[in-house]
C-alpha positions as CSV (number, residue, x, y, z in Angstrom):
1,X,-4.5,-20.2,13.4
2,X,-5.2,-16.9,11.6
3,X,-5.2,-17.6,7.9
4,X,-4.0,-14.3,6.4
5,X,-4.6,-15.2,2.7
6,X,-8.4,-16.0,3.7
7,X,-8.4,-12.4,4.5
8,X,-6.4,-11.4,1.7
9,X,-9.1,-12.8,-0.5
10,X,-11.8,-10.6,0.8
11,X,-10.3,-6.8,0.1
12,X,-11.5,-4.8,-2.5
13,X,-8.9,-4.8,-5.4
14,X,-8.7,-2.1,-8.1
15,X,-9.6,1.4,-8.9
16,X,-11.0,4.3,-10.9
17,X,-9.6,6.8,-13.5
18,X,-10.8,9.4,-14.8
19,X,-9.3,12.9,-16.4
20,X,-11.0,16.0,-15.3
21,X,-9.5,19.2,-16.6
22,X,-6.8,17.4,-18.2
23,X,-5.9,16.1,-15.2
24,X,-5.6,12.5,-14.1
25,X,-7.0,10.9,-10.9
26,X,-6.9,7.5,-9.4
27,X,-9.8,6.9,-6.9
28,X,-10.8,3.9,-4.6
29,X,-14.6,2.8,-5.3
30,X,-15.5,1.7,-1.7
31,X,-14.3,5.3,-0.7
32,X,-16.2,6.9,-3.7
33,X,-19.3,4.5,-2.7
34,X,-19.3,6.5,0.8
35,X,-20.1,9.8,-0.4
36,X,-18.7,11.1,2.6
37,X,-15.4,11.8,1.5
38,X,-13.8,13.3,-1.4
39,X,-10.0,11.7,-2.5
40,X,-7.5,10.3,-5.0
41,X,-4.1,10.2,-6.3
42,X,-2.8,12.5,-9.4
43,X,-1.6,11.4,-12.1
44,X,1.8,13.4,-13.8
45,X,-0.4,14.9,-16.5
46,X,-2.3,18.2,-16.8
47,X,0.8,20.9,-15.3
48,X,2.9,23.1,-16.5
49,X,6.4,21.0,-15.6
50,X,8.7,20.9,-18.0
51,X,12.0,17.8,-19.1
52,X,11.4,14.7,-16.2
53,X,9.1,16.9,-14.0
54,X,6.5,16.9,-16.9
55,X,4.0,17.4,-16.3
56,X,2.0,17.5,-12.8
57,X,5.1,17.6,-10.6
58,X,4.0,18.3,-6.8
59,X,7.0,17.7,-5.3
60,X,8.6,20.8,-3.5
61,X,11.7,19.3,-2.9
62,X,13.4,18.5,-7.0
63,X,15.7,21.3,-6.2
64,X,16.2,22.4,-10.3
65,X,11.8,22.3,-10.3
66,X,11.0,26.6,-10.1
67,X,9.0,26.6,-6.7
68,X,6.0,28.9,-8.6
69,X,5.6,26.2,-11.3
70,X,5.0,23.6,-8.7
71,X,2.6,25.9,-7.0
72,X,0.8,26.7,-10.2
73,X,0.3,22.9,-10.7
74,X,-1.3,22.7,-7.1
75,X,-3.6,25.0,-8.3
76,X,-4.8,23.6,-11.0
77,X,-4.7,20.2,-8.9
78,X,-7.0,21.7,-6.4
79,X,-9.2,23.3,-9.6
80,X,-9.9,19.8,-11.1
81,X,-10.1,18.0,-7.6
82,X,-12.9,20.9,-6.3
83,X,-11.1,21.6,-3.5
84,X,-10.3,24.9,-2.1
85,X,-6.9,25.3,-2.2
86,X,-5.9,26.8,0.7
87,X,-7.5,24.3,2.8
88,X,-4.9,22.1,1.9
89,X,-2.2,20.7,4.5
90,X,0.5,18.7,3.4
91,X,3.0,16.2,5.4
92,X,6.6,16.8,5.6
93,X,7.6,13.0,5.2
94,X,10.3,12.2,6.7
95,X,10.3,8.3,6.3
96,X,9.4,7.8,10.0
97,X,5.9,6.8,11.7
98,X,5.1,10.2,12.8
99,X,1.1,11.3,12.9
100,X,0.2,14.5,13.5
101,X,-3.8,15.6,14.4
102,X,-4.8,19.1,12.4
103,X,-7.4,21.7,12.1
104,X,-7.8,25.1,11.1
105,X,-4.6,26.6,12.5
106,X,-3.2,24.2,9.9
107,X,-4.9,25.7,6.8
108,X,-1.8,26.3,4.3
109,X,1.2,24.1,5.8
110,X,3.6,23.4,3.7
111,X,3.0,25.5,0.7
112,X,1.2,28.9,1.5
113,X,2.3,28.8,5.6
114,X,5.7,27.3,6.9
115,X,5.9,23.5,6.8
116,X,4.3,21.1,9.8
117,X,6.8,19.2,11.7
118,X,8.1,16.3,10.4
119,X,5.7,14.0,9.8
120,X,4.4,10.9,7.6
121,X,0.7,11.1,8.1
122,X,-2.0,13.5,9.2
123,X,-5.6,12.7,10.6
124,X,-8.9,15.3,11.1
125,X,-12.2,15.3,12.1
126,X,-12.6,18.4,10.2
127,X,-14.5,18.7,7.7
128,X,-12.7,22.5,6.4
129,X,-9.6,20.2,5.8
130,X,-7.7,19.0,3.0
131,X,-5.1,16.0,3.8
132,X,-2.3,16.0,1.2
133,X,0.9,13.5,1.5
134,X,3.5,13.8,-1.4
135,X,4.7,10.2,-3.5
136,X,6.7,8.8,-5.8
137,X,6.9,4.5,-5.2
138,X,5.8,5.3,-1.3
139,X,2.4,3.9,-0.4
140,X,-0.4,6.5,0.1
141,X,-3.0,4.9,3.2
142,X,-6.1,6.5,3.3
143,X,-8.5,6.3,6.8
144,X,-12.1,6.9,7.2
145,X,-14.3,6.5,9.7
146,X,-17.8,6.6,8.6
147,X,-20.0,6.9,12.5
148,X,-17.3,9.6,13.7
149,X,-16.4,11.1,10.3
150,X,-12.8,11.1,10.7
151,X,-10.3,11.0,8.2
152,X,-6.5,9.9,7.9
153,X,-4.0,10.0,5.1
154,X,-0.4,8.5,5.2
155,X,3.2,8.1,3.3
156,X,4.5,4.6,3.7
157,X,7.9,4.4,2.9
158,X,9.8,1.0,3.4
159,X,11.2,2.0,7.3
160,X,7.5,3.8,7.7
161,X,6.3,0.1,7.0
162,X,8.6,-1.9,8.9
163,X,8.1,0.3,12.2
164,X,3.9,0.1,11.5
165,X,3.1,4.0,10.6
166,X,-0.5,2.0,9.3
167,X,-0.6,0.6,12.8
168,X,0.2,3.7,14.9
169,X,-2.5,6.0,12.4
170,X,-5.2,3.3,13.1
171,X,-4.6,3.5,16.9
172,X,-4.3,7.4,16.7
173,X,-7.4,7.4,15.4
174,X,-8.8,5.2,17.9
175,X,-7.6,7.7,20.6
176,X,-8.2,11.2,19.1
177,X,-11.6,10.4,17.4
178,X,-13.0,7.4,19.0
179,X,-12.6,5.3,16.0
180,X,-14.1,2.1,16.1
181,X,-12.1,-0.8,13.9
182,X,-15.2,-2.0,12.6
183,X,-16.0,1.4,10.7
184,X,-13.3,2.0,9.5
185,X,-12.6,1.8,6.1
186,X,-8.9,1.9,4.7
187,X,-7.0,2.0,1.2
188,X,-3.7,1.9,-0.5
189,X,-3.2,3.6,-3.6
190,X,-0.6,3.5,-6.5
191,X,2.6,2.4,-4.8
192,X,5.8,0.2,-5.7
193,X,4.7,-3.6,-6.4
194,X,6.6,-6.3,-4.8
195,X,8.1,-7.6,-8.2
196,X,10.2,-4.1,-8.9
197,X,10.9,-3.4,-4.8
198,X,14.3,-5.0,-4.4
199,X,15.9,-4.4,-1.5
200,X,19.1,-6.3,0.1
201,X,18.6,-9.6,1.7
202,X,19.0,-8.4,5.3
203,X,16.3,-6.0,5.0
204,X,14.0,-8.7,3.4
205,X,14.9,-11.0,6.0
206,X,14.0,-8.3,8.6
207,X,10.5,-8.1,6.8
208,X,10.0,-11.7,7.1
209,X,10.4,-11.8,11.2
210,X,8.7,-9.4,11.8
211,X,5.9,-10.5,9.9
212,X,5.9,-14.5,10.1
213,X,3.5,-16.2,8.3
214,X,2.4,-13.7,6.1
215,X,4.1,-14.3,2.6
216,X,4.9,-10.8,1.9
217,X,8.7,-11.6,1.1
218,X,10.6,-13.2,-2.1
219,X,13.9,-14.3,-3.0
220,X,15.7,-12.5,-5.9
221,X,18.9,-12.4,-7.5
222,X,22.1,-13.1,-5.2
223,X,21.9,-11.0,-1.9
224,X,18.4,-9.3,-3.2
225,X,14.7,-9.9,-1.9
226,X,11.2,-8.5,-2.9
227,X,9.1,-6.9,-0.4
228,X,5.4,-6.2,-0.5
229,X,4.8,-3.6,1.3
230,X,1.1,-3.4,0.9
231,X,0.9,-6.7,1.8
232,X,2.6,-5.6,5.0
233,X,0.4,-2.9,5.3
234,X,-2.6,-5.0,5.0
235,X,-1.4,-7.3,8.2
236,X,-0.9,-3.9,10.0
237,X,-4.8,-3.3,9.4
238,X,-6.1,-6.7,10.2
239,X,-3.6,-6.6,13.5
240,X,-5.9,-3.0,14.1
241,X,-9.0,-5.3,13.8
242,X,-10.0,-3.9,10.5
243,X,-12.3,-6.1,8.3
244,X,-11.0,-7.0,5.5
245,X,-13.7,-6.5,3.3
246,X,-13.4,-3.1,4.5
247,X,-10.0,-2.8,3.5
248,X,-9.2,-1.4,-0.1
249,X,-5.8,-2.1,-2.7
250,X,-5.3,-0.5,-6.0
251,X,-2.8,-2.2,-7.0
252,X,-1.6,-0.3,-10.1
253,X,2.4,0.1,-9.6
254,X,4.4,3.3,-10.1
255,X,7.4,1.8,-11.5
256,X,5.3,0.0,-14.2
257,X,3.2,2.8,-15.2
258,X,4.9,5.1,-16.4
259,X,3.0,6.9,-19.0
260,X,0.8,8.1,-15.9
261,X,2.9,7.9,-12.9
262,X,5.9,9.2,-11.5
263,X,8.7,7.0,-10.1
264,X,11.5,7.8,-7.7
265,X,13.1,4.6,-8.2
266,X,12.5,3.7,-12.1
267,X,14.4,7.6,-12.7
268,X,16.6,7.1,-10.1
269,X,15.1,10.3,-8.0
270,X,15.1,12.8,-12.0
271,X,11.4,12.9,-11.2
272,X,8.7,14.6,-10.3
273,X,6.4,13.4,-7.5
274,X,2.4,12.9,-7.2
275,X,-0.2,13.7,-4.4
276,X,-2.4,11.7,-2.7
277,X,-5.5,13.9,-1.0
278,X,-8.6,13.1,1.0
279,X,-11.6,15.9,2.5
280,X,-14.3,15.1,4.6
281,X,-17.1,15.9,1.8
C-alpha cells in the first residue's frame, strides 16, 4: 500500500526572500540550486500602485487599476528579476486545466501583444522565453526538466486542482519534450493554506473521493471543510511518478501574510494580484 505521508516527508519545504530593487521575491532553493533556470514569485512591494493595489499590483484585470500603472510595475518587475521584458508570456487563467506549448511567436502575450487563449499553464523548451501566470490565493506549479531543459509554469485554482491541471502539465511535458518523471523537478509557491481555504462540505467531500487516502481534507464549522490543495497537488505529482525528494513546497500562505502578499480571498477580490515567473537561464 502506497504510504503517501512517507512521501510527504521527503519534499523540500521552504523558501528564499530576498528584495532586489525594492522589490520582493520568493524563490525555491532546489530550483535556484539548478542554475539552469531563473524564477520566483513577487511580492506586492516595490510599484507604483496606489489604495488596495499598493504596491506591486500585476493584475490586468482590477477594473478601477489604470492599465499603464500595472504596466509600469511589469517593468520594473522584469528590471529587478533580469529579464527582458518583452520575452514575457503570460496565461489567461481561466480556472480550467488548459496547457498551452509557446515560443517566439508568443513573445508579448497578454500585455504588449493580444492575450493567448484561455489558458492555466504554459510550458517551453525555449530558452528566449519568459513563463508568467498571474495569483492571488491560487497555487503557482513550477516544471523543470533538467536532461531536456524544459520548463512549465501553472495557476492552480481549486476546480484547476480537482480536474489535475498538475497531472495534465506533467504529462504534457512528457509528450511535447520527452520529459522523463525522474528529472523532473517541481514546486509550489505561496498559495492558500488549508487552515484559511474553506470551502462548503460538498466540495470537500468531492476532494476527499477523489483523493482517498491522502489526508488532504478537514472538517470545519457546520457545512464547511478545509482543503489542501497543495497537498492535492503533491498526489498529482507522485501519480506522474515524480520523486518526491524532487518535489518542492513553500509553504508561506497568502491569506496569512499580508504585509508581503496579496490575497483575493482575505480582501474579498479589493486587491491587487502577484506573478509567478520562470526562464530557462
Amino acid at each position: 500500500m502506497f504510504d503517501f505521508l512517507a512521501a510527504w516527508s521527503k519534499l523540500k519545504v521552504g523558501y528564499k526572500y530576498e528584495i532586489v530593487n525594492g522589490i520582493g521575491f520568493f524563490t525555491l532553493p532546489a530550483f535556484s540550486a539548478t542554475s539552469l533556470v531563473r524564477h520566483g514569485f513577487t511580492a506586492r512591494c516595490g510599484g507604483i500602485s496606489k489604495g488596495p493595489y499598493s504596491t506591486l499590483n500585476l493584475s490586468f484585470s482590477r477594473d478601477d487599476e489604470p492599465y499603464e500603472n500595472v504596466l509600469e510595475n511589469y517593468r520594473l518587475f522584469a528590471d529587478a528579476a533580469d529579464i527582458d521584458w518583452d520575452t514575457m508570456v503570460m496565461d489567461s487563467f481561466e480556472h480550467g486545466i488548459n496547457i498551452i506549448p509557446v515560443g517566439e511567436r508568443h513573445k508579448g502575450a497578454g500585455y504588449l501583444k493580444p492575450p493567448l487563449p484561455p489558458c492555466d499553464g504554459l510550458i517551453t523548451n525555449n530558452a528566449d522565453i519568459t513563463l508568467i501566470t498571474g495569483h492571488a490565493d491560487c497555487l503557482p506549479i513550477y516544471f523543470l526538466d533538467t536532461e531536456q531543459l524544459c520548463i512549465g509554469l501553472v495557476h492552480a485554482g481549486w476546480k484547476g486542482t480537482l480536474n489535475k491541471i498538475c497531472l495534465n502539465a506533467i504529462r504534457l511535458m512528457q509528450l511535447r519534450y520527452n520529459a522523463k518523471p525522474t528529472h523532473l523537478l517541481a514546486g509550489i509557491g505561496p498559495c492558500i493554506c488549508r487552515n484559511c481555504f474553506e470551502v462548503s462540505s460538498d466540495l470537500g467531500e468531492r476532494f476527499a473521493l477523489e483523493y482517498p487516502g491522502i489526508p488532504c481534507v478537514d472538517k470545519a464549522k457546520a457545512g464547511k471543510a478545509h482543503v489542501d490543495l497543495a497537498m492535492v497537488t503533491v498526489a498529482q505529482c507522485l501519480e506522474g511518478c515524480l520523486l518526491p525528494e524532487n518535489i518542492s513546497y513553500a509553504d508561506v500562505c497568502t491569506f496569512e501574510d499580508e504585509r508581503r502578499l496579496y490575497s483575493y480571498r482575505r480582501d474579498s477580490g479589493n486587491t491587487g494580484g502577484m506573478a509567478a515567473y520562470i526562464k530557462l537561464a
